[in-house]
Phi, psi and omega in degrees: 000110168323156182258140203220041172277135164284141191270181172308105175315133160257225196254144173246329183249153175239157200331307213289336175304301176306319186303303208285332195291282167324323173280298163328310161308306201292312193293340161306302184316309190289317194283325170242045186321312190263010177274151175299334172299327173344297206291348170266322191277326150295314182290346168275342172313296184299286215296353174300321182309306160281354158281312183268000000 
């Protein structure tokens, strides 16, 4: 009888992932201080920040 289960999602990024991300982000941010995109690209900072 086949298993008619969804299988398990696996993970795509890992802890160590969100860091090096999260480090990437924050230097954009600094780089594009005075654009108005800043303030969305900081709120992805943090929540990466609650992810990792």
């Amino acid at each position: 009888m086949p298993n008619t289960e969804p299988q398990r999602s696996r993970a795509v990024f890992s802890t160590e992932d969100f860091g090096l991300m999260k480090e990437a982000v924050a230097d954009y941010v600094r780089k594009i201080a005075d654009d108005p995109r800043s303030a969305k690209f900081s709120n992805l900072y943090h929540r990466l920040g609650r992810l990792g």
